[in-house]
LOMI-842499 format. One record per residue: residue number from 1; residue in three letters; chain; y, x, z negated of N, C-alpha, C, O in turn. Coordinates in Angstrom, 3 decimals, always signed. Example, Ala and Ser with C-alpha at 12.3 -4.5 7.8 and 13.67 -1.06 7.14 Angstrom:
2
<rec num="1" residu="ala" chaine="A" n_y="-5.690" n_x="+13.190" n_z="-7.800" ca_y="-4.500" ca_x="+12.300" ca_z="-7.800" c_y="-3.300" c_x="+13.200" c_z="-7.800" o_y="-3.319" o_x="+14.236" o_z="-8.465"/>
<rec num="2" residu="ser" chaine="A" n_y="-2.250" n_x="+12.850" n_z="-7.080" ca_y="-1.060" ca_x="+13.670" ca_z="-7.140" c_y="+0.030" c_x="+12.900" c_z="-7.870" o_y="+1.138" o_x="+13.409" o_z="-8.039"/>
END
This chain:
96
<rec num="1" residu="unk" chaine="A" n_y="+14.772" n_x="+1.697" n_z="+37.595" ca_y="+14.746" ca_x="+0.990" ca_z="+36.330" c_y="+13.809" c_x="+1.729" c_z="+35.379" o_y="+12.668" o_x="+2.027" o_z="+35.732"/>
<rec num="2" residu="unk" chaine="A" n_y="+14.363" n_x="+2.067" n_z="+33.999" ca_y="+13.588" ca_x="+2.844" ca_z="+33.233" c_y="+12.423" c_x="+1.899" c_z="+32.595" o_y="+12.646" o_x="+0.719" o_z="+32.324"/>
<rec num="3" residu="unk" chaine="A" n_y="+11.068" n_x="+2.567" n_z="+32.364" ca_y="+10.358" ca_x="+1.663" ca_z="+31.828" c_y="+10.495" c_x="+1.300" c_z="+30.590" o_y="+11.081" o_x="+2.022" o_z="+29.784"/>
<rec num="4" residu="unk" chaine="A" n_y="+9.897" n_x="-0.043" n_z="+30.217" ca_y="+10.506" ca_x="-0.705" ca_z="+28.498" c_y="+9.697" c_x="+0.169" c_z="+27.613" o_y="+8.679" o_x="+0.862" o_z="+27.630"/>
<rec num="5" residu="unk" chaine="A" n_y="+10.991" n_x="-0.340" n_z="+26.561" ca_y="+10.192" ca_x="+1.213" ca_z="+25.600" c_y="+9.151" c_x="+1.329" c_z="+24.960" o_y="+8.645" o_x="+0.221" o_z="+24.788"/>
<rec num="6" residu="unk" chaine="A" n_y="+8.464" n_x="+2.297" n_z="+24.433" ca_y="+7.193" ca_x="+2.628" ca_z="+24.183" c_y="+6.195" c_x="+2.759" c_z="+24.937" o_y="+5.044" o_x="+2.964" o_z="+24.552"/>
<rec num="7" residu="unk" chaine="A" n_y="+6.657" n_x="+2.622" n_z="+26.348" ca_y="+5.599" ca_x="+2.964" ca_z="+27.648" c_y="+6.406" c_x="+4.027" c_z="+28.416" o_y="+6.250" o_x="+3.910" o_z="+29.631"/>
<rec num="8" residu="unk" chaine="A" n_y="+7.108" n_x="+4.889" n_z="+28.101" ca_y="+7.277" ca_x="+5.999" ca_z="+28.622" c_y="+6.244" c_x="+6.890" c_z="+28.807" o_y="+5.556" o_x="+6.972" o_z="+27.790"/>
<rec num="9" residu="unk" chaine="A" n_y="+5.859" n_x="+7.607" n_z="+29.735" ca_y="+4.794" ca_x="+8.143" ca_z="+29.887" c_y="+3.328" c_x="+7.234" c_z="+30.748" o_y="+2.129" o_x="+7.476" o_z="+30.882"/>
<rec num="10" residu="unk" chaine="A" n_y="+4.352" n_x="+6.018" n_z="+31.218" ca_y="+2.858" ca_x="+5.327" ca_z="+31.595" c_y="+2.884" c_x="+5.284" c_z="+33.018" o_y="+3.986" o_x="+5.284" o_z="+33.567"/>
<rec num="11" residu="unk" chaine="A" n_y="+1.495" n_x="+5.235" n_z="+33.929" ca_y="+2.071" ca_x="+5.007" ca_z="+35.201" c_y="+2.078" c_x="+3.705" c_z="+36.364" o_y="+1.195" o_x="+2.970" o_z="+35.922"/>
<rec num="12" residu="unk" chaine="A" n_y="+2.490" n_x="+3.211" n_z="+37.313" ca_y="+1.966" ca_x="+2.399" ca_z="+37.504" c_y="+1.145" c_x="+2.130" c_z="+38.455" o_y="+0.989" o_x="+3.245" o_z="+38.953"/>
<rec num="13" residu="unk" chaine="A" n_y="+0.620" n_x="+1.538" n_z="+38.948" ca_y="-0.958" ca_x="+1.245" ca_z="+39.868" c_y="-0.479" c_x="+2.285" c_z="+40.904" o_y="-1.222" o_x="+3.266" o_z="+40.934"/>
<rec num="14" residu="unk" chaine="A" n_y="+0.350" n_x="+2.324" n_z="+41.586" ca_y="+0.673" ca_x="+2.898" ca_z="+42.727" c_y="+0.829" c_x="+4.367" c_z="+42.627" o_y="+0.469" o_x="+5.174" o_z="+43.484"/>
<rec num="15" residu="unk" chaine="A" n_y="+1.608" n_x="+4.734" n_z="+41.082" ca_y="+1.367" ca_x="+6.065" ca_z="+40.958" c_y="+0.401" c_x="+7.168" c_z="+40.399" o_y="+0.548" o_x="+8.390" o_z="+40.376"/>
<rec num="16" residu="unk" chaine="A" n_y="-1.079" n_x="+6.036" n_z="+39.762" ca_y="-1.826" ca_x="+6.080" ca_z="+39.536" c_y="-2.727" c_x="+6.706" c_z="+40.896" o_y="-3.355" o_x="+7.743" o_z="+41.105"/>
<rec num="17" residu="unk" chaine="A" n_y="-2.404" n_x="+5.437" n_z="+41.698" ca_y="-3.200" ca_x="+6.054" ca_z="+43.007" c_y="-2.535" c_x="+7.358" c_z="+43.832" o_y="-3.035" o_x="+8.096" o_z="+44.681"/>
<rec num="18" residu="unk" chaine="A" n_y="-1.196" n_x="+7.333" n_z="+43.226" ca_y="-0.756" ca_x="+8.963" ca_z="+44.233" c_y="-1.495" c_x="+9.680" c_z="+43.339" o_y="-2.466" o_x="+10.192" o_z="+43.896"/>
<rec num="19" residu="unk" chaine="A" n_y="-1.413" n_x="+9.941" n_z="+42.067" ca_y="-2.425" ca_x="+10.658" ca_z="+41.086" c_y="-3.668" c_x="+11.093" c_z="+41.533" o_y="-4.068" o_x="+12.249" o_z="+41.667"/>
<rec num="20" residu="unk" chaine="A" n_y="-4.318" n_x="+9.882" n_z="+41.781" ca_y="-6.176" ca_x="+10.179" ca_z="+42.055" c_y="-5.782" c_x="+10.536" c_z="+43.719" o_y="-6.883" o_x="+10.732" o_z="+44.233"/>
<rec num="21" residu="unk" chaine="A" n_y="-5.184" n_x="+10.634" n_z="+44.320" ca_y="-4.902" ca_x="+11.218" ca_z="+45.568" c_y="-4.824" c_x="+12.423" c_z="+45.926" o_y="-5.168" o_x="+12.741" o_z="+47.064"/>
<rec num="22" residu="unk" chaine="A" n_y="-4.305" n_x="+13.436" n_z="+44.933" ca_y="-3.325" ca_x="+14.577" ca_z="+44.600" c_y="-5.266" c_x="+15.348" c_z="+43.411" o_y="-5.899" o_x="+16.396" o_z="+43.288"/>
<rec num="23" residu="unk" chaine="A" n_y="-5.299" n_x="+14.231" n_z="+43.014" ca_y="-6.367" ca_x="+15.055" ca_z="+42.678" c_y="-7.521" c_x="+15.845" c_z="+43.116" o_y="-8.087" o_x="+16.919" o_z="+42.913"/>
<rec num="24" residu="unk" chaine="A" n_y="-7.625" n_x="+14.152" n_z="+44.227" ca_y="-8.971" ca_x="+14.405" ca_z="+45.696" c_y="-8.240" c_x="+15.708" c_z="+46.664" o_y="-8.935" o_x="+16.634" o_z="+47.080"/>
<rec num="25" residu="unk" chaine="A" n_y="-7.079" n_x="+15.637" n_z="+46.881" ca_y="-6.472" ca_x="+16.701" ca_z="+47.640" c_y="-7.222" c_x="+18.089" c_z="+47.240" o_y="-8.167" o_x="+18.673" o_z="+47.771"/>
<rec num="26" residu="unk" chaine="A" n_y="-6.287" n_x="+18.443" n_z="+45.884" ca_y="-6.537" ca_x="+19.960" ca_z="+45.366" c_y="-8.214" c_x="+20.124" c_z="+45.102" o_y="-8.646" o_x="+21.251" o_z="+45.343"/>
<rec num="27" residu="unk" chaine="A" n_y="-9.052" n_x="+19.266" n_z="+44.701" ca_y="-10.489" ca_x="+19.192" ca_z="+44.600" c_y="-11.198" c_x="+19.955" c_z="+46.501" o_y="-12.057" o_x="+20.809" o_z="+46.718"/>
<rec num="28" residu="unk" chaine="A" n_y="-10.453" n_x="+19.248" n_z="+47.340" ca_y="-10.634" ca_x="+19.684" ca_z="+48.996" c_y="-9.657" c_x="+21.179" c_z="+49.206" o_y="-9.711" o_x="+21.943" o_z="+50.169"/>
<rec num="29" residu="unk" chaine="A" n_y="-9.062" n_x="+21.258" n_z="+48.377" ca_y="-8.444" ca_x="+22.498" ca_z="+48.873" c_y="-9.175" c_x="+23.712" c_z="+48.019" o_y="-9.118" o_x="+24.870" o_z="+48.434"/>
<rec num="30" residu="unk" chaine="A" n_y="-9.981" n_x="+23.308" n_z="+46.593" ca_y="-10.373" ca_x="+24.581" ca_z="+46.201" c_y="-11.738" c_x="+24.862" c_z="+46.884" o_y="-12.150" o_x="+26.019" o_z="+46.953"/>
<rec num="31" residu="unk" chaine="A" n_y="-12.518" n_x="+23.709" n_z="+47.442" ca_y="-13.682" ca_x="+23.951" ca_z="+48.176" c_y="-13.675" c_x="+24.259" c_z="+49.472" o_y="-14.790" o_x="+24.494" o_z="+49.939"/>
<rec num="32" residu="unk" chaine="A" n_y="-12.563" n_x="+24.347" n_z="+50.364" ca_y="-12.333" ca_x="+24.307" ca_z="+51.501" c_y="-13.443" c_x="+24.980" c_z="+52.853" o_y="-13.808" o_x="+24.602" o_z="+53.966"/>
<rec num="33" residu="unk" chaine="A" n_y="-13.719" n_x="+26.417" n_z="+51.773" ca_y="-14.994" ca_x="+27.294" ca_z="+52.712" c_y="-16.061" c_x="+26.409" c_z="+52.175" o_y="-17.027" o_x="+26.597" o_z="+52.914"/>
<rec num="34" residu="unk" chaine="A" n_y="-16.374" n_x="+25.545" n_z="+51.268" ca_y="-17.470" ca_x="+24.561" ca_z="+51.377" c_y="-17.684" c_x="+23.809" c_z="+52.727" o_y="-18.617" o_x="+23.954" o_z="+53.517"/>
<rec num="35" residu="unk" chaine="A" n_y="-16.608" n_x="+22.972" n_z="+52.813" ca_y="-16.422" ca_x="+21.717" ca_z="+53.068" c_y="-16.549" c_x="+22.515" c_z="+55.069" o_y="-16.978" o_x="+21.994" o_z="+56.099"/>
<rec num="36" residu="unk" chaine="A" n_y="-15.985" n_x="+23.818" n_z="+54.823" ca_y="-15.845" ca_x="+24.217" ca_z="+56.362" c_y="-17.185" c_x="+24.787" c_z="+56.888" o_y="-17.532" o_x="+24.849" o_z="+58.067"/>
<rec num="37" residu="unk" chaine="A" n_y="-18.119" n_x="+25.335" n_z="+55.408" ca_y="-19.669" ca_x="+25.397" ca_z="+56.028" c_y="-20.865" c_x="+24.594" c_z="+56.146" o_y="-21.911" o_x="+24.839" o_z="+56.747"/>
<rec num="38" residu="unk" chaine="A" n_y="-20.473" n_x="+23.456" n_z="+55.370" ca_y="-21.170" ca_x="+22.048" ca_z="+55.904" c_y="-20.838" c_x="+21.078" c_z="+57.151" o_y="-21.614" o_x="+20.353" o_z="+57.774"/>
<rec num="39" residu="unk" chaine="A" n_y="-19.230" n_x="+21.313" n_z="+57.358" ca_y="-18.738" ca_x="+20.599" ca_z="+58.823" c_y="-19.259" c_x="+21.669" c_z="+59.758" o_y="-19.378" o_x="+21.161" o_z="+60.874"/>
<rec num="40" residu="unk" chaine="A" n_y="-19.629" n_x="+22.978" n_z="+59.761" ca_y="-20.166" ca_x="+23.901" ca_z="+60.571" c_y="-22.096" c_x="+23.646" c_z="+60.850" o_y="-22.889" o_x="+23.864" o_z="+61.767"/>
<rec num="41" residu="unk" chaine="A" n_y="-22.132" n_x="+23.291" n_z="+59.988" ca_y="-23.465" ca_x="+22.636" ca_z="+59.885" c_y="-24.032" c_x="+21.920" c_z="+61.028" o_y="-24.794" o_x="+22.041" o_z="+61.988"/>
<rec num="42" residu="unk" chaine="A" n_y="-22.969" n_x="+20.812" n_z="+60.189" ca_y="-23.488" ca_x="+19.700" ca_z="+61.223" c_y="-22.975" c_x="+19.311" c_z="+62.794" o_y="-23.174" o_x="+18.317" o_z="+63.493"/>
<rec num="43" residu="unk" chaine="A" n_y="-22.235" n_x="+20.545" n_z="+63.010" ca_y="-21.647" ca_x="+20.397" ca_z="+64.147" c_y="-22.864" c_x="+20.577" c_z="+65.211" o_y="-23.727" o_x="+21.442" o_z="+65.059"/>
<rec num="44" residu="unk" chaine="A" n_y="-22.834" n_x="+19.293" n_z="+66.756" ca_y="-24.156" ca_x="+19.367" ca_z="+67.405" c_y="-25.049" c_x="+19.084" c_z="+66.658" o_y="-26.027" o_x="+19.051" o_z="+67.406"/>
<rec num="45" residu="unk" chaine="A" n_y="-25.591" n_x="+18.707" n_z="+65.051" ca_y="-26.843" ca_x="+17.748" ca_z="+65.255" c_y="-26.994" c_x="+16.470" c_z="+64.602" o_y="-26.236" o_x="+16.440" o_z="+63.633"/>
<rec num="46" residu="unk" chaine="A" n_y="-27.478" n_x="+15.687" n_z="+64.692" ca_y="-27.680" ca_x="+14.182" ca_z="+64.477" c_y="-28.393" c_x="+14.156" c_z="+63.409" o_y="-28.387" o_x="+15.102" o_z="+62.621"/>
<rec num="47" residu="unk" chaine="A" n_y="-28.963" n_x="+13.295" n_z="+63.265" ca_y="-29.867" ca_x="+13.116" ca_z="+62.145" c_y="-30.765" c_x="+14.383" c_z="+61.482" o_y="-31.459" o_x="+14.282" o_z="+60.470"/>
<rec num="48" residu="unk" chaine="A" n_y="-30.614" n_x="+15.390" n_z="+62.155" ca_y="-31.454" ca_x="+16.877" ca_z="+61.539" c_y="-30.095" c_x="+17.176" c_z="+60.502" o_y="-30.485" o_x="+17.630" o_z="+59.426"/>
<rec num="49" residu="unk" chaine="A" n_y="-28.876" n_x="+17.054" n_z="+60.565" ca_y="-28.294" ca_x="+17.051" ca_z="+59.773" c_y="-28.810" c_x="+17.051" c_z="+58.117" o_y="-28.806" o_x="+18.030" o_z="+57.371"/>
<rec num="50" residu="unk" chaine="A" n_y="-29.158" n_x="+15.952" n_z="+57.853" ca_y="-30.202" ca_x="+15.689" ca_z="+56.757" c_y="-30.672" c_x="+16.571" c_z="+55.838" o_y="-30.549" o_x="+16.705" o_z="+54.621"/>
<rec num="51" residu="unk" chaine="A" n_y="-31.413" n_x="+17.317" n_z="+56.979" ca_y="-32.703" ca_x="+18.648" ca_z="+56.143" c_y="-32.040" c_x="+19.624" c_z="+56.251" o_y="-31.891" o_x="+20.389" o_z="+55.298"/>
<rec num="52" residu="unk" chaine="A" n_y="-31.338" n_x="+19.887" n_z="+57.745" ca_y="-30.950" ca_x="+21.217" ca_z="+58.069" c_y="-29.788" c_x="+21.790" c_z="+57.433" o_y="-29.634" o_x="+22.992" o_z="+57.216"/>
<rec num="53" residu="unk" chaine="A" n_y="-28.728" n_x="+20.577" n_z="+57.057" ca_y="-27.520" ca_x="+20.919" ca_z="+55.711" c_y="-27.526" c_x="+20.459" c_z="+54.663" o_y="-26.561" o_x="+19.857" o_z="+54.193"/>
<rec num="54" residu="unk" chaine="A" n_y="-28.298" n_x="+20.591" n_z="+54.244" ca_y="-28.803" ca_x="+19.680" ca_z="+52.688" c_y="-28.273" c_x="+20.680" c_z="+51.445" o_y="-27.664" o_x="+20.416" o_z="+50.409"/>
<rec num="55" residu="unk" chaine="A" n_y="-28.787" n_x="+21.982" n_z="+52.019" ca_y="-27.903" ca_x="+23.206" ca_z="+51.024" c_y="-25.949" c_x="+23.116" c_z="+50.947" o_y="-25.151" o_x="+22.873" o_z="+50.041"/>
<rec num="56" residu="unk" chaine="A" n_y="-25.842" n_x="+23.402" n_z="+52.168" ca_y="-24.636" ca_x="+23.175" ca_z="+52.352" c_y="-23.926" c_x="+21.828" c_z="+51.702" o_y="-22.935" o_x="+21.912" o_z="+50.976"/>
<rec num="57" residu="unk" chaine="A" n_y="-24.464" n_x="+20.763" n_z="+52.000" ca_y="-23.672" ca_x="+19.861" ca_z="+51.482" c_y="-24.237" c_x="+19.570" c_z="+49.774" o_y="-23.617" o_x="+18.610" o_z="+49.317"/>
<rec num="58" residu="unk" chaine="A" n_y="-25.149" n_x="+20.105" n_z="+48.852" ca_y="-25.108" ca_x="+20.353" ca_z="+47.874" c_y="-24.029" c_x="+20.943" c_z="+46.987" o_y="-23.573" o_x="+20.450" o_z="+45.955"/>
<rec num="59" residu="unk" chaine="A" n_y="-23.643" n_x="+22.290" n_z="+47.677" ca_y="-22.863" ca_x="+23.329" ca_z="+47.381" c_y="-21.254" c_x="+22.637" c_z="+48.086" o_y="-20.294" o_x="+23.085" o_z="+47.459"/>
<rec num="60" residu="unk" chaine="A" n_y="-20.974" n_x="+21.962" n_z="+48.884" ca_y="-20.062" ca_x="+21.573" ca_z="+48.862" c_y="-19.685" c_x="+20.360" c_z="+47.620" o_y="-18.704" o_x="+20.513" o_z="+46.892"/>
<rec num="61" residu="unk" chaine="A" n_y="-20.570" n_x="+19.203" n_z="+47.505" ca_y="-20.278" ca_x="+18.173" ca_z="+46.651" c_y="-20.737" c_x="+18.634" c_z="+45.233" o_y="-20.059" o_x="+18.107" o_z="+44.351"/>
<rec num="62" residu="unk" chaine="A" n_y="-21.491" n_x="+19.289" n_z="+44.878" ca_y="-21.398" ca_x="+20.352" ca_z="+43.707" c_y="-19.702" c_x="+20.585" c_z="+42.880" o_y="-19.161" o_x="+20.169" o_z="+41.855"/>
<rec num="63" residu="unk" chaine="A" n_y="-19.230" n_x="+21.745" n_z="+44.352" ca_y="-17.702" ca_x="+21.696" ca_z="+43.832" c_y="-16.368" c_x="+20.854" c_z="+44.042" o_y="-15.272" o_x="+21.243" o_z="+43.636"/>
<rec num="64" residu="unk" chaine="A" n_y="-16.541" n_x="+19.879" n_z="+44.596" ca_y="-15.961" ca_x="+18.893" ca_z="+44.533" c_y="-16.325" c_x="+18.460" c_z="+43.385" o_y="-15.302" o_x="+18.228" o_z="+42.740"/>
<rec num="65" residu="unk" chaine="A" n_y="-17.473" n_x="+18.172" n_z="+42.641" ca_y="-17.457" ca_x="+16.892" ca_z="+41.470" c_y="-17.045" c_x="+18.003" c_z="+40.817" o_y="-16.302" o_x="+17.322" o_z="+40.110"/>
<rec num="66" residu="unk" chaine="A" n_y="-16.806" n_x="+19.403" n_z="+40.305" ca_y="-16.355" ca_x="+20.659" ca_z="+39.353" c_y="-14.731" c_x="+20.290" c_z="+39.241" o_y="-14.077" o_x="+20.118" o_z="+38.213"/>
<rec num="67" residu="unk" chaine="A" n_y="-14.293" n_x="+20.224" n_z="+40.625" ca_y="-12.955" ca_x="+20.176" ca_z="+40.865" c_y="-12.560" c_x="+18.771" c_z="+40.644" o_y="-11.352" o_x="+18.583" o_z="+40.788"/>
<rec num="68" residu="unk" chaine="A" n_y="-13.100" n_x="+17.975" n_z="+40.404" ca_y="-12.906" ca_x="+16.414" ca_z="+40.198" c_y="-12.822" c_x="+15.520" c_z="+38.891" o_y="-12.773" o_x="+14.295" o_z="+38.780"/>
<rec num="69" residu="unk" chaine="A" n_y="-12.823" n_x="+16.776" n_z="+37.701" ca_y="-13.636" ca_x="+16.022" ca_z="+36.287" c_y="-12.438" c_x="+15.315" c_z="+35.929" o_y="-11.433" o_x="+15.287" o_z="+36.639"/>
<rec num="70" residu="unk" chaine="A" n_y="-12.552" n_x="+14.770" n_z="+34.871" ca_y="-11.215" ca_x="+13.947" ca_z="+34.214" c_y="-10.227" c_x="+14.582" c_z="+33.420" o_y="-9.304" o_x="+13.936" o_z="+32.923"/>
<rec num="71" residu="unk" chaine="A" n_y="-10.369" n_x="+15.902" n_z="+33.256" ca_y="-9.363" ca_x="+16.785" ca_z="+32.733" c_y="-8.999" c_x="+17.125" c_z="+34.167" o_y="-8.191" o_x="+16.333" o_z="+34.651"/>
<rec num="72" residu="unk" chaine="A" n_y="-9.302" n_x="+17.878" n_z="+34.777" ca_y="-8.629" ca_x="+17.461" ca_z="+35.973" c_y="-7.711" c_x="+16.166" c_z="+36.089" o_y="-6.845" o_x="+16.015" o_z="+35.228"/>
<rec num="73" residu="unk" chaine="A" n_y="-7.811" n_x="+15.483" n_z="+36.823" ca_y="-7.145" ca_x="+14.271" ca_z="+36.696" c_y="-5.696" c_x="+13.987" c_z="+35.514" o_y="-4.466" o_x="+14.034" o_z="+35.555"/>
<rec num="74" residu="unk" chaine="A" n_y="-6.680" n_x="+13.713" n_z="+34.620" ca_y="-5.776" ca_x="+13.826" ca_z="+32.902" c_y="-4.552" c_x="+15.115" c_z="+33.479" o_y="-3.377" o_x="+14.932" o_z="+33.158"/>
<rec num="75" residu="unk" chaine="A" n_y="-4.864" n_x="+16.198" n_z="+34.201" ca_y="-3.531" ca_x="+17.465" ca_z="+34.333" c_y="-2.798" c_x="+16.893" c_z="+35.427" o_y="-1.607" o_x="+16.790" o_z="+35.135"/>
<rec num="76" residu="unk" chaine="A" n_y="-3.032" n_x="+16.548" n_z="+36.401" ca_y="-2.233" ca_x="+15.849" ca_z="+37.683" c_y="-1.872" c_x="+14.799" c_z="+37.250" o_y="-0.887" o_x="+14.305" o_z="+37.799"/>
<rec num="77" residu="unk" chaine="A" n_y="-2.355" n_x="+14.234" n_z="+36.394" ca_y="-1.495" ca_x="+12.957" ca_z="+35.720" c_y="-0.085" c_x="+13.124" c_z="+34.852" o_y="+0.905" o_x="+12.409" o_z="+34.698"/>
<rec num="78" residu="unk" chaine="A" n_y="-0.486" n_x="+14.402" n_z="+34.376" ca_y="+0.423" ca_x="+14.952" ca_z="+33.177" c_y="+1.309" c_x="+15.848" c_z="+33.991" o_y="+2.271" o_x="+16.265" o_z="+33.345"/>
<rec num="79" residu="unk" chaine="A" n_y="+1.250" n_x="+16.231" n_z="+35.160" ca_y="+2.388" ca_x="+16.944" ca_z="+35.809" c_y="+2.821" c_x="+16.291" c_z="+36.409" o_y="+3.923" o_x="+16.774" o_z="+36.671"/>
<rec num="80" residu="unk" chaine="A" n_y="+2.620" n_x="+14.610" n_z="+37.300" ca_y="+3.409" ca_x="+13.804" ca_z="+37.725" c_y="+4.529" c_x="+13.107" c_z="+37.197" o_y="+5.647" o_x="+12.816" o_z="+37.623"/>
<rec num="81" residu="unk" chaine="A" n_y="+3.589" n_x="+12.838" n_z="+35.630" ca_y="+4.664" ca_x="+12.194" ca_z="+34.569" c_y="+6.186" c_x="+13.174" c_z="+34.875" o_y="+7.247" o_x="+12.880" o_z="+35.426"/>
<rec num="82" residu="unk" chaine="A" n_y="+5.582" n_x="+14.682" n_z="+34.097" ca_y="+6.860" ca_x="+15.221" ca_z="+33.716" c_y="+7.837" c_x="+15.349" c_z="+35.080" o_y="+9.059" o_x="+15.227" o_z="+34.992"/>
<rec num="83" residu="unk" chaine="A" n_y="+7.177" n_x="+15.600" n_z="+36.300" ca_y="+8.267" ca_x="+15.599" ca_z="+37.177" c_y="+8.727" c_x="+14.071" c_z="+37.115" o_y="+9.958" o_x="+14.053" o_z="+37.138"/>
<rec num="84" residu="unk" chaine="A" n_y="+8.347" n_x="+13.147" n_z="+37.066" ca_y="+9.029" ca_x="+11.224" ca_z="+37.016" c_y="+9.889" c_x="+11.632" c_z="+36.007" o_y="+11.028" o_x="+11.328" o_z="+36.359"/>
<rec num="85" residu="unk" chaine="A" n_y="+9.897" n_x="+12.394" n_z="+34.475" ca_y="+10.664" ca_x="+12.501" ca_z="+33.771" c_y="+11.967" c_x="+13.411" c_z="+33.928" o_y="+13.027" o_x="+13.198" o_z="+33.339"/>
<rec num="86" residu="unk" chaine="A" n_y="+11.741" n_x="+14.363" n_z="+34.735" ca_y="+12.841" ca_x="+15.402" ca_z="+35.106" c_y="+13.652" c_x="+14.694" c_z="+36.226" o_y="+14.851" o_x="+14.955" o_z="+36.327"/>
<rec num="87" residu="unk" chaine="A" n_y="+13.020" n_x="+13.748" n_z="+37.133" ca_y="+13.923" ca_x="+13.333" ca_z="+38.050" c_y="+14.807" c_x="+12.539" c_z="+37.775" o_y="+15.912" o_x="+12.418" o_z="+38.302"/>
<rec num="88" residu="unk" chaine="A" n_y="+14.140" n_x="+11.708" n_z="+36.551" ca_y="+15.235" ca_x="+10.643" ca_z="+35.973" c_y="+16.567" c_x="+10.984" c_z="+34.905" o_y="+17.608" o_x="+10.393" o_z="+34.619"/>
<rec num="89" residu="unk" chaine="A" n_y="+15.720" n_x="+12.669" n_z="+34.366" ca_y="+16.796" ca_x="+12.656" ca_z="+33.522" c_y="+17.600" c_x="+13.694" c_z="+34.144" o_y="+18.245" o_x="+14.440" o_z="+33.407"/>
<rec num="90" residu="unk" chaine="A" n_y="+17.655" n_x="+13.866" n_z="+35.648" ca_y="+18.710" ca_x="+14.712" ca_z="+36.315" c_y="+19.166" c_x="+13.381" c_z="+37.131" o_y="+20.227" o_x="+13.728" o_z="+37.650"/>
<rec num="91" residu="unk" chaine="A" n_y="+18.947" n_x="+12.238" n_z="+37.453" ca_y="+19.699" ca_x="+11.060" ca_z="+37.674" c_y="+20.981" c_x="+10.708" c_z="+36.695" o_y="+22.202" o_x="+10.636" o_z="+36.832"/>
<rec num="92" residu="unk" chaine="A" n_y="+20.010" n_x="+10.527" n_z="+35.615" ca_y="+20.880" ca_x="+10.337" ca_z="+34.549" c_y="+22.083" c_x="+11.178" c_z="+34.628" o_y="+23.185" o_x="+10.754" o_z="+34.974"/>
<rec num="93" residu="unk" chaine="A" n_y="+21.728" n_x="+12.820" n_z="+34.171" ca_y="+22.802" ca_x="+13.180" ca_z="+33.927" c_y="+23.837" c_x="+13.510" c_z="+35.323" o_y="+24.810" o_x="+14.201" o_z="+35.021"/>
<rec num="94" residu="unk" chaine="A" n_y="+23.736" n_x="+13.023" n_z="+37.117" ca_y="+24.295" ca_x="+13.006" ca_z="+37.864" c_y="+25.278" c_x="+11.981" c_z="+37.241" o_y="+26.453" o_x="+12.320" o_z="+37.100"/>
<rec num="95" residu="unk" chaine="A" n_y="+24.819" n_x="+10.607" n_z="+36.816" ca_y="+25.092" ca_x="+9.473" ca_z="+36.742" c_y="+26.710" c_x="+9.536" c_z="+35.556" o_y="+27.795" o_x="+8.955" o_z="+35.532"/>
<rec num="96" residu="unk" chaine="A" n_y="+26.087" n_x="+10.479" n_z="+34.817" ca_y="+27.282" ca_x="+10.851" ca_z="+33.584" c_y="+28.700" c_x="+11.018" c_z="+34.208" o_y="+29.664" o_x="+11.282" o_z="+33.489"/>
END
């Protein structure tokens, strides 16, 4: 069902959340050697964790919040739309 008019372009809760999903994704995929030298970190210790990866997990959540801003977001929002828009209007024109 197409949405009523003048809300084309809008999304709804659910695809909102595939959105902020898709965002957290690619945010974990551009830090990945972060995220793999702080889980290296803390691999084997407990609570020394703390002091002993404190760099590491700086430099990991550093680029995560880089990779996370709201232009970010705002672009994965804006490339979900247009594919919702290409799928419908190759429905459509199956439908012709």
């Amino acid at each position: 069902m197409p949405p009523p008019p003048g809300l084309e372009g809008f999304l709804s809760p659910g695809d909102e959340v595939e959105v902020l999903n898709e965002t957290r994704k690619r945010a974990r995929e551009q830090c990945a050697p972060l995220v793999k030298a702080f889980a290296e970190c803390c691999a084997g210790r407990t609570i020394s964790m703390l002091w002993a990866c404190s760099d590491q997990k700086k430099a990991m959540m550093d680029c995560v919040q880089i990779h996370s801003t709201h232009e970010s977001l705002e672009k994965v929002r804006d490339e979900f739309i247009r594919e919702k828009e290409d799928k419908a209007a190759a429905l459509k024109k199956l439908q012709q």
